[in-house]
N, CA and C atoms of all chains as a GROMACS GRO file, in nm:
protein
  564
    1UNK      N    1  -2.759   1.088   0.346
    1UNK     CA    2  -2.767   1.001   0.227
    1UNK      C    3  -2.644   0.909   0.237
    2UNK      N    4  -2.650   0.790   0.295
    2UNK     CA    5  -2.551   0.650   0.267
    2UNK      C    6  -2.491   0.622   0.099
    3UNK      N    7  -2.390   0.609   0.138
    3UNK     CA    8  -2.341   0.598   0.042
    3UNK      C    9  -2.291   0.456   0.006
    4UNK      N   10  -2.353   0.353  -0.073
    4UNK     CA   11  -2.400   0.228  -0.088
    4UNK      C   12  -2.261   0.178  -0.133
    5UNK      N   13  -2.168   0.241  -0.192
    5UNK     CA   14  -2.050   0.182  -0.199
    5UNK      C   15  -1.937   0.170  -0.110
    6UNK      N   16  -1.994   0.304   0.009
    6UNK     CA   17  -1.888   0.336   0.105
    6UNK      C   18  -1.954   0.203   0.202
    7UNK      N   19  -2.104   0.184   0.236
    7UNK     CA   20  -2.157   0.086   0.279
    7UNK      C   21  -2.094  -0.066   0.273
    8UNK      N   22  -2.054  -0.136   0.143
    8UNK     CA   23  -2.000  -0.200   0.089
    8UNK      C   24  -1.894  -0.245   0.149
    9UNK      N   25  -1.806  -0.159   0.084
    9UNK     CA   26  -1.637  -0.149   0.184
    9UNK      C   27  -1.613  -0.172   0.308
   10UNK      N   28  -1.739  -0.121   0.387
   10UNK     CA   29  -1.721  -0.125   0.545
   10UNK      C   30  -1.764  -0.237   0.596
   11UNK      N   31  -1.861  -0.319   0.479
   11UNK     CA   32  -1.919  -0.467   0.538
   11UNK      C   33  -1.815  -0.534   0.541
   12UNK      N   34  -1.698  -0.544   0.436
   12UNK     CA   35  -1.598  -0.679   0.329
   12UNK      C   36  -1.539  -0.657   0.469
   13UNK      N   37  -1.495  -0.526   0.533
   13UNK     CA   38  -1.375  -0.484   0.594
   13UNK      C   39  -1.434  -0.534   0.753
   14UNK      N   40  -1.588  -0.510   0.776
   14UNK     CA   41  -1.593  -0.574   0.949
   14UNK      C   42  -1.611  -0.710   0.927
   15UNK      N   43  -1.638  -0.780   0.765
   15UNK     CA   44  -1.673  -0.893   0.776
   15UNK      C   45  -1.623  -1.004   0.719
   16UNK      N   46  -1.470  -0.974   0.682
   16UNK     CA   47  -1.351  -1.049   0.691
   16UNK      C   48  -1.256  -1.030   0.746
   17UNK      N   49  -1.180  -1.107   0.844
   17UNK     CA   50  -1.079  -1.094   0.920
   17UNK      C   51  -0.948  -1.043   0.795
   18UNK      N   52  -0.916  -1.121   0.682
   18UNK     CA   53  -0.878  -1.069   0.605
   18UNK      C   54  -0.951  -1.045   0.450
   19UNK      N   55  -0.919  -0.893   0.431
   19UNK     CA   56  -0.943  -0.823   0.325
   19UNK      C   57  -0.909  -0.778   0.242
   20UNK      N   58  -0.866  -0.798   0.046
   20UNK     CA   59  -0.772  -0.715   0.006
   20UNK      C   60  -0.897  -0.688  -0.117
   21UNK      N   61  -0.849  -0.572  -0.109
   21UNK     CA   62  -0.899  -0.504  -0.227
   21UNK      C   63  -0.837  -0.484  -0.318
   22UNK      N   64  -0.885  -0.547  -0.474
   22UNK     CA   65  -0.758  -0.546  -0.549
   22UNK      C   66  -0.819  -0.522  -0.691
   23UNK      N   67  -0.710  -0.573  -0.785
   23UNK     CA   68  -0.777  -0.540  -0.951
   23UNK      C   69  -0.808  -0.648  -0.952
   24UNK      N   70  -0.894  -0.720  -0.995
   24UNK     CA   71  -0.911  -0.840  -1.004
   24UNK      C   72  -0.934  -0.933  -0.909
   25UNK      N   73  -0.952  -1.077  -0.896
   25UNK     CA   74  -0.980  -1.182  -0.784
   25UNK      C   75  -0.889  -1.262  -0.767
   26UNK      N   76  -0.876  -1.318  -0.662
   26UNK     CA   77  -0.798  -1.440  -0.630
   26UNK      C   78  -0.726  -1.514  -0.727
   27UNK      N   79  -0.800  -1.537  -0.827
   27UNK     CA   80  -0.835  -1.642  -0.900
   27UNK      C   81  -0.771  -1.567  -1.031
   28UNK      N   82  -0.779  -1.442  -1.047
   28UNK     CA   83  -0.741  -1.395  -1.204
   28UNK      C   84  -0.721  -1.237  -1.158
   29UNK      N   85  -0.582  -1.254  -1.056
   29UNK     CA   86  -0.544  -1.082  -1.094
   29UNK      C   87  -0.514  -1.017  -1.169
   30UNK      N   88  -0.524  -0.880  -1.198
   30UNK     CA   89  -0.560  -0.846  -1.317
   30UNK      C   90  -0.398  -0.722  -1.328
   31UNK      N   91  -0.354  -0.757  -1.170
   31UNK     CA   92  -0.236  -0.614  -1.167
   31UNK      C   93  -0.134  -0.704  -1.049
   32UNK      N   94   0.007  -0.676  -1.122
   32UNK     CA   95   0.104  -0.756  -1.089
   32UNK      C   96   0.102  -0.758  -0.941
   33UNK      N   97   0.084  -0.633  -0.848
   33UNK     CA   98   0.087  -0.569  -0.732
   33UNK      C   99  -0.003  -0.669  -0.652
   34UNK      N  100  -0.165  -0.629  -0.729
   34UNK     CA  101  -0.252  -0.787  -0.677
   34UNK      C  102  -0.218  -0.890  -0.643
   35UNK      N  103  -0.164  -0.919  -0.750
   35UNK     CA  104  -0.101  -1.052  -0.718
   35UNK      C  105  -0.017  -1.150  -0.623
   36UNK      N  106   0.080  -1.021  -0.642
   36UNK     CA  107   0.211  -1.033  -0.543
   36UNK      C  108   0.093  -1.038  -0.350
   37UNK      N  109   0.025  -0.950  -0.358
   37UNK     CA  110  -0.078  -0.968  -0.195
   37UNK      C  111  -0.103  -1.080  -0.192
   38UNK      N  112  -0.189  -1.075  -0.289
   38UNK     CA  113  -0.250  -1.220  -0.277
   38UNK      C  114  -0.181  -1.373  -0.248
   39UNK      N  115  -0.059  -1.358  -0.325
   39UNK     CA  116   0.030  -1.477  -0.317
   39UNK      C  117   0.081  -1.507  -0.162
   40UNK      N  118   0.118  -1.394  -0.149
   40UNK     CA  119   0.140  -1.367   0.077
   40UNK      C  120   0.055  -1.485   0.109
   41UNK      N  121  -0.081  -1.448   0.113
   41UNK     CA  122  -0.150  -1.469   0.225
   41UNK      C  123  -0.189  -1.632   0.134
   42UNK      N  124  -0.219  -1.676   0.009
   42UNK     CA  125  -0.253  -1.810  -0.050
   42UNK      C  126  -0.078  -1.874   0.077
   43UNK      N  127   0.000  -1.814   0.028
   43UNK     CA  128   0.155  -1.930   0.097
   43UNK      C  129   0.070  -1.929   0.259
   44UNK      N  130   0.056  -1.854   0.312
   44UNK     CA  131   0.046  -1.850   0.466
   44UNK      C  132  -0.071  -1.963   0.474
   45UNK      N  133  -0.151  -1.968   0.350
   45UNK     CA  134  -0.258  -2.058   0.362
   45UNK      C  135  -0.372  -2.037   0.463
   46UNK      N  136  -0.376  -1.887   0.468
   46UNK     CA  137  -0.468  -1.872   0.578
   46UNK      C  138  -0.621  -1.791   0.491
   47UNK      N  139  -0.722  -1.833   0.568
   47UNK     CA  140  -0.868  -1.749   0.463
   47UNK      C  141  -0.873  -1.633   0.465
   48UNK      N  142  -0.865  -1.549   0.303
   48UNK     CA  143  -0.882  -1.448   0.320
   48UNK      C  144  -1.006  -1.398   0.178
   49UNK      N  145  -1.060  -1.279   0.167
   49UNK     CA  146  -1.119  -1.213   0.099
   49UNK      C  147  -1.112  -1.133  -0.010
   50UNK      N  148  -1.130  -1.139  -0.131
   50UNK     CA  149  -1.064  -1.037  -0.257
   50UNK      C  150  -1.210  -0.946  -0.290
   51UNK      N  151  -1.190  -0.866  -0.320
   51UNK     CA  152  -1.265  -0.729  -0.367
   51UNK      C  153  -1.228  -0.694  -0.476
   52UNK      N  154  -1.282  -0.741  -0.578
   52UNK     CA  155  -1.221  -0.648  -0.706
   52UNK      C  156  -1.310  -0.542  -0.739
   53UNK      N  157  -1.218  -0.438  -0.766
   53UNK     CA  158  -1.226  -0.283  -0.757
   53UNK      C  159  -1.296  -0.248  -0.962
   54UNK      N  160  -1.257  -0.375  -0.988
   54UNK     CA  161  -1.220  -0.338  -1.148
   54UNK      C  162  -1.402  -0.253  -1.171
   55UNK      N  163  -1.488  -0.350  -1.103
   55UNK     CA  164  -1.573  -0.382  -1.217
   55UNK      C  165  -1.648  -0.202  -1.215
   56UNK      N  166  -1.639  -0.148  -1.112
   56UNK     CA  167  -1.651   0.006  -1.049
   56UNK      C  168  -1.598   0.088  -1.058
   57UNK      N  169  -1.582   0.166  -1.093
   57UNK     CA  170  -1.471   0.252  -1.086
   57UNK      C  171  -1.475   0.332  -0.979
   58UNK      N  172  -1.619   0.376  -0.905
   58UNK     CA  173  -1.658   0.441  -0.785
   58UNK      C  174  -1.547   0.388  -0.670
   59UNK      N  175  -1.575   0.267  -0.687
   59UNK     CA  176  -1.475   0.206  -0.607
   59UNK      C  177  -1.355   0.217  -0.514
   60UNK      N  178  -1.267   0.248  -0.616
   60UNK     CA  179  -1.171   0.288  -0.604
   60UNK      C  180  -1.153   0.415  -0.495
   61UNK      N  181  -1.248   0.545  -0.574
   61UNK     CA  182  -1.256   0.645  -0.550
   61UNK      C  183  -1.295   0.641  -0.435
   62UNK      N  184  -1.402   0.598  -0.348
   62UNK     CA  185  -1.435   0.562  -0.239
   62UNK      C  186  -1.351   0.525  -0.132
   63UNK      N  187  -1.312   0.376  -0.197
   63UNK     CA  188  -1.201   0.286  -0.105
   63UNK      C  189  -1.056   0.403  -0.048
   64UNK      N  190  -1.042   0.514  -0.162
   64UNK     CA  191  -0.836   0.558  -0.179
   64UNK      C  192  -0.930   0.695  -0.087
   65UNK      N  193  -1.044   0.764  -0.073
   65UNK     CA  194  -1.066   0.846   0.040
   65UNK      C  195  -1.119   0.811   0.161
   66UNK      N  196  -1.158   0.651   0.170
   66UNK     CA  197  -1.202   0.581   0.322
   66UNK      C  198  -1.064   0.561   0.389
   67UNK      N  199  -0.978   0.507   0.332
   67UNK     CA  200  -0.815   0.471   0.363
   67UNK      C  201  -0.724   0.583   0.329
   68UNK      N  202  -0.726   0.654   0.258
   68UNK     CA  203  -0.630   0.802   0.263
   68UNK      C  204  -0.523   0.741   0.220
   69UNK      N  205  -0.528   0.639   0.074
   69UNK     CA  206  -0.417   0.562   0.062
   69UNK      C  207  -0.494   0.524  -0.110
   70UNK      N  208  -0.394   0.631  -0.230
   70UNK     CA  209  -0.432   0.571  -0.335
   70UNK      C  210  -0.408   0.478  -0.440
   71UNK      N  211  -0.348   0.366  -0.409
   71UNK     CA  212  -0.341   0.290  -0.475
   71UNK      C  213  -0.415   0.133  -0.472
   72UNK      N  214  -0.399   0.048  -0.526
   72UNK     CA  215  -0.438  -0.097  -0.472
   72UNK      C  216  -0.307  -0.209  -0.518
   73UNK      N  217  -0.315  -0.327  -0.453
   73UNK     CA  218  -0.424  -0.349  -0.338
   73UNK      C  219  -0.373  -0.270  -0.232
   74UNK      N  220  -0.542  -0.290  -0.150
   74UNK     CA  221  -0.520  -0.267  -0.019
   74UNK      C  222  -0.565  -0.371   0.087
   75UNK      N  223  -0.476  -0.411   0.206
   75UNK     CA  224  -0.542  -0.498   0.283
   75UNK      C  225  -0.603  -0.451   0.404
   76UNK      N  226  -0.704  -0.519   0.465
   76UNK     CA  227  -0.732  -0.506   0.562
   76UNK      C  228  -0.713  -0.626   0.638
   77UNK      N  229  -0.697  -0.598   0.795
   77UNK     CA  230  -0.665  -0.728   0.858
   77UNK      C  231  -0.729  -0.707   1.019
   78UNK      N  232  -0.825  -0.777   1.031
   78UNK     CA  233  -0.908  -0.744   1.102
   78UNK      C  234  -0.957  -0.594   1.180
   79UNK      N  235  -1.037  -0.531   1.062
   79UNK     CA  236  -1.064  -0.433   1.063
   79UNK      C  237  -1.026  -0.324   1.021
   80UNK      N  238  -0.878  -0.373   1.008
   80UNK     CA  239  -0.770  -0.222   1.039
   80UNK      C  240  -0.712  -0.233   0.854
   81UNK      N  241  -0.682  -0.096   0.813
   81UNK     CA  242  -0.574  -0.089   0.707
   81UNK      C  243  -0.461  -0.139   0.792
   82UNK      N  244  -0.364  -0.223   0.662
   82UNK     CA  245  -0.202  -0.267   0.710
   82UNK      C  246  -0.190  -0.220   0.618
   83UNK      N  247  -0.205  -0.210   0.473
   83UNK     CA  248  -0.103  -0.167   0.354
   83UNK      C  249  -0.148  -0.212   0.230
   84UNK      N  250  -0.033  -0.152   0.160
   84UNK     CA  251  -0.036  -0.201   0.020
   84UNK      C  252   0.025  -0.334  -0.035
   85UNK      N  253   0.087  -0.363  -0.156
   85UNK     CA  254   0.180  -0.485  -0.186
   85UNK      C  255   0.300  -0.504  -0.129
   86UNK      N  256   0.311  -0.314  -0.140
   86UNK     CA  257   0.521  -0.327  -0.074
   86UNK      C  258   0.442  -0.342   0.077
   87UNK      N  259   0.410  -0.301   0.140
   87UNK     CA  260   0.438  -0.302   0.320
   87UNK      C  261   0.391  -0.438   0.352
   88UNK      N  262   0.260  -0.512   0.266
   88UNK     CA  263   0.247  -0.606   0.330
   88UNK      C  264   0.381  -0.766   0.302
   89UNK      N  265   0.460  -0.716   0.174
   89UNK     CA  266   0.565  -0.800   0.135
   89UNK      C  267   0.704  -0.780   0.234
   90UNK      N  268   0.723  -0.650   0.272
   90UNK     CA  269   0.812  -0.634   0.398
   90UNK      C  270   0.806  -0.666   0.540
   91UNK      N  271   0.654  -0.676   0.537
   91UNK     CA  272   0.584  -0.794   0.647
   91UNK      C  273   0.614  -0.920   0.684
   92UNK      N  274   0.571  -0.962   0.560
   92UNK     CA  275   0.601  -1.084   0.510
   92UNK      C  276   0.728  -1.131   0.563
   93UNK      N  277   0.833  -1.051   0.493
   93UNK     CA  278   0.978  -1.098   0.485
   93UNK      C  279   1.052  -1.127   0.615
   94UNK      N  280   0.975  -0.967   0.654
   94UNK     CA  281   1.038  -0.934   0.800
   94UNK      C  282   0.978  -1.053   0.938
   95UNK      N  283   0.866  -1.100   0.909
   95UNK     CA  284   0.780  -1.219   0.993
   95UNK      C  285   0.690  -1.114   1.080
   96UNK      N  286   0.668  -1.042   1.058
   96UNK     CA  287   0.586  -0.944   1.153
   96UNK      C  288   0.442  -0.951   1.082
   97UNK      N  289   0.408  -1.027   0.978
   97UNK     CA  290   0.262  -1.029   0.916
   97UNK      C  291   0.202  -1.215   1.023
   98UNK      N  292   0.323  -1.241   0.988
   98UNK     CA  293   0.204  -1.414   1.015
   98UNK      C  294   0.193  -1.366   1.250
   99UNK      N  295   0.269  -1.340   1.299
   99UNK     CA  296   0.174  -1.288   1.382
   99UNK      C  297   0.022  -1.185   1.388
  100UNK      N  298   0.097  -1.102   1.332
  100UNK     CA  299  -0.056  -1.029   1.294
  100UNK      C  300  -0.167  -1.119   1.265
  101UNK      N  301  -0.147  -1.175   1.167
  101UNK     CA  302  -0.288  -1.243   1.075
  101UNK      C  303  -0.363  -1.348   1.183
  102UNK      N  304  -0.267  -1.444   1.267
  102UNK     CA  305  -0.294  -1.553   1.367
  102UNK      C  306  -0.403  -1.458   1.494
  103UNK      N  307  -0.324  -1.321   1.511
  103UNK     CA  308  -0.381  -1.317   1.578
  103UNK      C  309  -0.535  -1.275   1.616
  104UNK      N  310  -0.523  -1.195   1.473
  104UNK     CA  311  -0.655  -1.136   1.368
  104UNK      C  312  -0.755  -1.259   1.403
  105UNK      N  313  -0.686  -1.405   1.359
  105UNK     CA  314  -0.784  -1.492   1.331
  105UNK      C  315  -0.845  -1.553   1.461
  106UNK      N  316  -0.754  -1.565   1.569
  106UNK     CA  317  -0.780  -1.579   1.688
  106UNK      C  318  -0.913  -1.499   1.744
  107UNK      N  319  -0.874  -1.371   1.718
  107UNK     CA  320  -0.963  -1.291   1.818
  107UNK      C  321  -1.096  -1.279   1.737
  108UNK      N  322  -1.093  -1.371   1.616
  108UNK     CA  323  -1.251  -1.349   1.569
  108UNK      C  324  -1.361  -1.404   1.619
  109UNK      N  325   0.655   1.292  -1.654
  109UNK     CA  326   0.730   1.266  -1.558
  109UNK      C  327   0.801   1.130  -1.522
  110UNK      N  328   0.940   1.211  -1.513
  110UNK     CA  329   1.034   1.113  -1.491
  110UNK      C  330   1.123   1.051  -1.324
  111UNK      N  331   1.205   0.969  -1.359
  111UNK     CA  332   1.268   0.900  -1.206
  111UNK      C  333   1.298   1.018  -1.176
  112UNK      N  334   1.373   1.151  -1.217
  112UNK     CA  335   1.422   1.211  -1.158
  112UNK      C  336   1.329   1.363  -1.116
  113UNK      N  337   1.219   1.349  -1.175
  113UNK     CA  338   1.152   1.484  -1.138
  113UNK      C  339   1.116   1.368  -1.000
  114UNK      N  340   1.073   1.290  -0.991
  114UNK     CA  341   1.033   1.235  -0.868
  114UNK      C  342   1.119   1.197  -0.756
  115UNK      N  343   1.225   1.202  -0.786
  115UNK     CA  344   1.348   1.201  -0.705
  115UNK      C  345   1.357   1.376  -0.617
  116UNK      N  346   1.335   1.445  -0.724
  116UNK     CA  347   1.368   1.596  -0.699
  116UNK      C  348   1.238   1.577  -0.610
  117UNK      N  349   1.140   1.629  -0.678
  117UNK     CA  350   0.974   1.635  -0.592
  117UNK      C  351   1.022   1.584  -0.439
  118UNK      N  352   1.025   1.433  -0.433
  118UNK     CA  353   1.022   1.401  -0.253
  118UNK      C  354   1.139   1.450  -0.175
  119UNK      N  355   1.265   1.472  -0.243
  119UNK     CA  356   1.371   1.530  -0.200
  119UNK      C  357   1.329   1.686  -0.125
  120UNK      N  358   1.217   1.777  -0.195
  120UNK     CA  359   1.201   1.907  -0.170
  120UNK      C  360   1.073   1.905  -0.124
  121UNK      N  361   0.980   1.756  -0.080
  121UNK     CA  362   0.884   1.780  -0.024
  121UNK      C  363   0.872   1.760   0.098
  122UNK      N  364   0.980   1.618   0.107
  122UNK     CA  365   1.016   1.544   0.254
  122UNK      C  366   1.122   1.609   0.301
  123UNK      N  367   1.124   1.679   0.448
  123UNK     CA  368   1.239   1.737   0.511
  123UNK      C  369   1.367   1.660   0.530
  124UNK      N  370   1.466   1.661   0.442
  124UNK     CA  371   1.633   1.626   0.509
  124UNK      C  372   1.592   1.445   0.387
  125UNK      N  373   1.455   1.450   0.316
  125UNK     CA  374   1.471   1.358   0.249
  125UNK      C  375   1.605   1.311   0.165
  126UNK      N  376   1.672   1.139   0.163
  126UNK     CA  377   1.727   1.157   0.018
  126UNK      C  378   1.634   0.986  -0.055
  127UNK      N  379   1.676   1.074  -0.175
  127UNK     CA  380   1.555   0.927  -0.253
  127UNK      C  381   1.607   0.877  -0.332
  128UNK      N  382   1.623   0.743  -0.377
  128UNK     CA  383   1.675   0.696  -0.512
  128UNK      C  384   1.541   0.622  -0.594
  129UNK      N  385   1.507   0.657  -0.733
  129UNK     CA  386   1.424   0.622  -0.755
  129UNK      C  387   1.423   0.561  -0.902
  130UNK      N  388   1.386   0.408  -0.911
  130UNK     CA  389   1.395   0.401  -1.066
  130UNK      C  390   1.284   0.360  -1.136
  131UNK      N  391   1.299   0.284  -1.243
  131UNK     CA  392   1.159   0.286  -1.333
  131UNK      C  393   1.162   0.376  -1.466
  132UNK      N  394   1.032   0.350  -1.529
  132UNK     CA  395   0.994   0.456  -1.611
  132UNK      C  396   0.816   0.420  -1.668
  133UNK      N  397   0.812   0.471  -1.782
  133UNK     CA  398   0.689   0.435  -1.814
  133UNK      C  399   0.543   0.442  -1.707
  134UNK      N  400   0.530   0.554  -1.651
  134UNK     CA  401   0.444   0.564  -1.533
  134UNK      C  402   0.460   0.413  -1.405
  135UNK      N  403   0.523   0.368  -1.384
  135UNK     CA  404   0.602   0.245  -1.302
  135UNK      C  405   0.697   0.278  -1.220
  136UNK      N  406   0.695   0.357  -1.080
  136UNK     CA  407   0.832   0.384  -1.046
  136UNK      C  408   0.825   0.298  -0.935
  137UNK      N  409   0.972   0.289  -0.872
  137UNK     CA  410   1.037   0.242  -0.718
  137UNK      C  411   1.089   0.375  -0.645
  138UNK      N  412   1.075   0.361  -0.515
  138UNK     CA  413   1.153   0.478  -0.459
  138UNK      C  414   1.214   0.445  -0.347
  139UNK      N  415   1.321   0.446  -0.293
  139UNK     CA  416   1.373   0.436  -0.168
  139UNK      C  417   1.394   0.580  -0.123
  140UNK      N  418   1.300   0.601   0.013
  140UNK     CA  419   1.350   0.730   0.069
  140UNK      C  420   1.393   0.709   0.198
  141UNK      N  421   1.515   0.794   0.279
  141UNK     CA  422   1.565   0.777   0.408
  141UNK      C  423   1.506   0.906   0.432
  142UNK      N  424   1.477   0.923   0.569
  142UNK     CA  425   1.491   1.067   0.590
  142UNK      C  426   1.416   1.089   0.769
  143UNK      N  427   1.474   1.174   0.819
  143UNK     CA  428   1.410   1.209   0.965
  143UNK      C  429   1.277   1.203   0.997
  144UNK      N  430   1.246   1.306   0.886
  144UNK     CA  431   1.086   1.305   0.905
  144UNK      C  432   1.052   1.195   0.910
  145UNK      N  433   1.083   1.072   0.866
  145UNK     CA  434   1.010   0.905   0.954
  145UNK      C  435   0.971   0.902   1.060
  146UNK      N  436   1.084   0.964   1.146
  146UNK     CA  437   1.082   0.924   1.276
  146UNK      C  438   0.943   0.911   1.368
  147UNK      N  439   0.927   0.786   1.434
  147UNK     CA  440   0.824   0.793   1.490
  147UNK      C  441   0.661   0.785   1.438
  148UNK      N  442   0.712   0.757   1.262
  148UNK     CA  443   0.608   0.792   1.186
  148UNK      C  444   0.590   0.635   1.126
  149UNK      N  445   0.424   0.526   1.149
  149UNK     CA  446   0.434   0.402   1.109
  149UNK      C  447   0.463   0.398   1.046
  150UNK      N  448   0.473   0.278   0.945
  150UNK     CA  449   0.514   0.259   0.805
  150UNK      C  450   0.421   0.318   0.734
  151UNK      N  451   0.271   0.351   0.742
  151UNK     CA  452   0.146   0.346   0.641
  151UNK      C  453   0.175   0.485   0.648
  152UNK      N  454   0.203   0.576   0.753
  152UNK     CA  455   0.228   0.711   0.764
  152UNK      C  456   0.340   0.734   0.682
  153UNK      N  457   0.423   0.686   0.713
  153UNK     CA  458   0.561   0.753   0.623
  153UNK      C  459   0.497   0.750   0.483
  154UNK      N  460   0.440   0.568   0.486
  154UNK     CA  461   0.415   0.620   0.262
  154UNK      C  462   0.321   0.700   0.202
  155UNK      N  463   0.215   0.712   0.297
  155UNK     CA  464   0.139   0.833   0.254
  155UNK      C  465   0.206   0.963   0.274
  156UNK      N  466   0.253   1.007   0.346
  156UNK     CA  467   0.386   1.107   0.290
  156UNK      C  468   0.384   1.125   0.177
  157UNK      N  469   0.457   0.988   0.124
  157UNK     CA  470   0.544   1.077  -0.016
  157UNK      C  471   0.378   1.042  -0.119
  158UNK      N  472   0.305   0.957  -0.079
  158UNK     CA  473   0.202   0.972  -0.158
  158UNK      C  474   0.112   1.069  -0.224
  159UNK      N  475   0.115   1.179  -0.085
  159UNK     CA  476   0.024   1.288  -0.083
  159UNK      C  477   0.104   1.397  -0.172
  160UNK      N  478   0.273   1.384  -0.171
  160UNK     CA  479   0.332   1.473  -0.309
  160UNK      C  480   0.273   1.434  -0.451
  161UNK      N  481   0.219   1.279  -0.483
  161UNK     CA  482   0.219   1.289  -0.592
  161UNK      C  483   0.041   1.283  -0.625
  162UNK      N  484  -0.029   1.324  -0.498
  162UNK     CA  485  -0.193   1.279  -0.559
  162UNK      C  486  -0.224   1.317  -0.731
  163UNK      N  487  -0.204   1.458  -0.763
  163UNK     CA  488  -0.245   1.456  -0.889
  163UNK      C  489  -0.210   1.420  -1.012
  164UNK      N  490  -0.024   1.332  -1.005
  164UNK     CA  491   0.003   1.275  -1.125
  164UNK      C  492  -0.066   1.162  -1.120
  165UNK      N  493  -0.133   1.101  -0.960
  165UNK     CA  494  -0.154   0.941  -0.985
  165UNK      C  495  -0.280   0.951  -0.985
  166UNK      N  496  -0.383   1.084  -0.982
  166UNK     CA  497  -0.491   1.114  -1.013
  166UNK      C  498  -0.513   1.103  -1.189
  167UNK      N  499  -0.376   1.186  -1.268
  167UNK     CA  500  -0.399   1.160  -1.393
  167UNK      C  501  -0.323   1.063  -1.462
  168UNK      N  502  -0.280   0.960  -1.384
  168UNK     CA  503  -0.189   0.832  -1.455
  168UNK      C  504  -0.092   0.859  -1.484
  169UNK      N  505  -0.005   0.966  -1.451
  169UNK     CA  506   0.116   0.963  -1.527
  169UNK      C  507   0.206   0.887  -1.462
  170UNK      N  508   0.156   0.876  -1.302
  170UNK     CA  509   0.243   0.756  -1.220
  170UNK      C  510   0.106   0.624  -1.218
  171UNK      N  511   0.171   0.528  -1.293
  171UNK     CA  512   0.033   0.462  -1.247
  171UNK      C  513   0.081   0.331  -1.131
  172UNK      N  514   0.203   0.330  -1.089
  172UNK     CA  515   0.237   0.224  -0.941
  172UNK      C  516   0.354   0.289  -0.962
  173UNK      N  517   0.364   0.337  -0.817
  173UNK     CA  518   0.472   0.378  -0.734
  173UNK      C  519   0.537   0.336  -0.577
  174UNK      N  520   0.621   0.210  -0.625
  174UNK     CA  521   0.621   0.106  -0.509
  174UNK      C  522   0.739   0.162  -0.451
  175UNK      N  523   0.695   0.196  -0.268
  175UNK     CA  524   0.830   0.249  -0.168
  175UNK      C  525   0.856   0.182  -0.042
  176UNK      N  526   1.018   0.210  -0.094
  176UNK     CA  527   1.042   0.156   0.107
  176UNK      C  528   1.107   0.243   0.170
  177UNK      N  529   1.100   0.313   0.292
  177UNK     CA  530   1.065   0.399   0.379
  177UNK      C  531   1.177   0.360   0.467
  178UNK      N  532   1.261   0.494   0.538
  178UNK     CA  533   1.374   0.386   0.657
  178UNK      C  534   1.396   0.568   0.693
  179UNK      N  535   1.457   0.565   0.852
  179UNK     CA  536   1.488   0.670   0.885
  179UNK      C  537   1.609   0.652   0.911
  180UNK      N  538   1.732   0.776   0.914
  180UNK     CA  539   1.885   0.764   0.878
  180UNK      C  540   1.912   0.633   0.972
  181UNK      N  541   1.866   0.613   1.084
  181UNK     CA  542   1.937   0.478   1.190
  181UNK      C  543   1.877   0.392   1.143
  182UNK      N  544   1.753   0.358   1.110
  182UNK     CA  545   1.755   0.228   1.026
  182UNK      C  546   1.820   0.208   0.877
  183UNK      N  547   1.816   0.309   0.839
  183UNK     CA  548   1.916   0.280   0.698
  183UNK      C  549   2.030   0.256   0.767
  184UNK      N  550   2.067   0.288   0.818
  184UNK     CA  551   2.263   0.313   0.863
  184UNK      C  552   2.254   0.161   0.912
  185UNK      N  553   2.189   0.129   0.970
  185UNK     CA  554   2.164  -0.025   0.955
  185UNK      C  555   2.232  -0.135   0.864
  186UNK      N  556   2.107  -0.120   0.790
  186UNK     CA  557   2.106  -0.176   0.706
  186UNK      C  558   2.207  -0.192   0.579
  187UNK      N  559   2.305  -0.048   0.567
  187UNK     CA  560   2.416   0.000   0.513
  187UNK      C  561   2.510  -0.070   0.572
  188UNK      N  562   2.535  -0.116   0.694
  188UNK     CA  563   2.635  -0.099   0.753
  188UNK      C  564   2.728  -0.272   0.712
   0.00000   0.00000   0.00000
């Protein structure tokens, strides 16, 4: 028996190079943490994907035992978990994300 | 639960851990150093201290618990 939400998750995740799963959208996060992801990748100006978790609550529950990681957001970056708000902001800082992401986008 | 039961908790969950942790209001920060990093990615180390707290953040009493992770030579680093 498929599980139509775990289904879900696994499409956003093979079928955006980048992926965050968050409270809310792009457009109207709903959790400071969201936000702060989201803002990363809008500066880098590169395309990415929002998932809001809100409207489900299954969601969540699904997403924090597919990733073994309970909080949000969470990103994915071509394919793979990278993190939450803090790791992907220490990324950020550190310059070890905008290789990643280029190269994510490259190899799509 | 407070900064300091959560200070204590990863201190006695993580081997040779030390943590400073602030916040309140189910909102914490944590800085932990500790050996057990070693060799361990970043996503590994924070699920670490994550997996001490599954059932307060199962019942909200932590509802964001934002960490940064360093083993004694990268702290000593960064200290220095």
């Amino acid at each position: 028996m498929s599980d139509p939400i775990l289904d879900m998750i696994k499409k956003e995740i093979e079928g955006n190079t980048i992926v965050l799963f968050t409270k809310g959208t792009a457009e109207m996060p709903m959790c400071g943490f969201s936000a702060r992801a989201i803002a990363v990748f809008k500066e880098m100006g590169v395309p990415f994907k929002t998932v809001d978790i809100l409207p489900d609550p299954r969601i969540r529950q699904v997403l924090s035992a597919y990733s073994n990681w309970p909080t949000t957001p969470q990103v994915f970056i071509g394919g793979k978990f990278v993190g939450g708000a803090d790791i992907i902001a220490e990324m950020y800082q550190n310059g070890e994300l905008k290789p990643l992401v280029e190269q994510a986008l490259k190899g799509k | 639960m407070d900064a300091r039961d959560i200070k204590d908790k990863i201190e006695q969950g993580i081997p040779g851990a030390r943590a400073e942790v602030s916040g309140g209001e189910a909102h914490f920060a944590a800085e932990v150093v500790s050996p057990a990093f070693e060799g361990k990615s970043r996503i590994e180390q924070h699920q670490m201290i994550y997996a001490l707290f599954r059932d307060e953040m199962a019942r909200q009493e932590i509802h964001a618990l934002s960490i940064k992770t360093a083993t004694p030579a990268a702290s000593g680093r960064r200290d220095a």
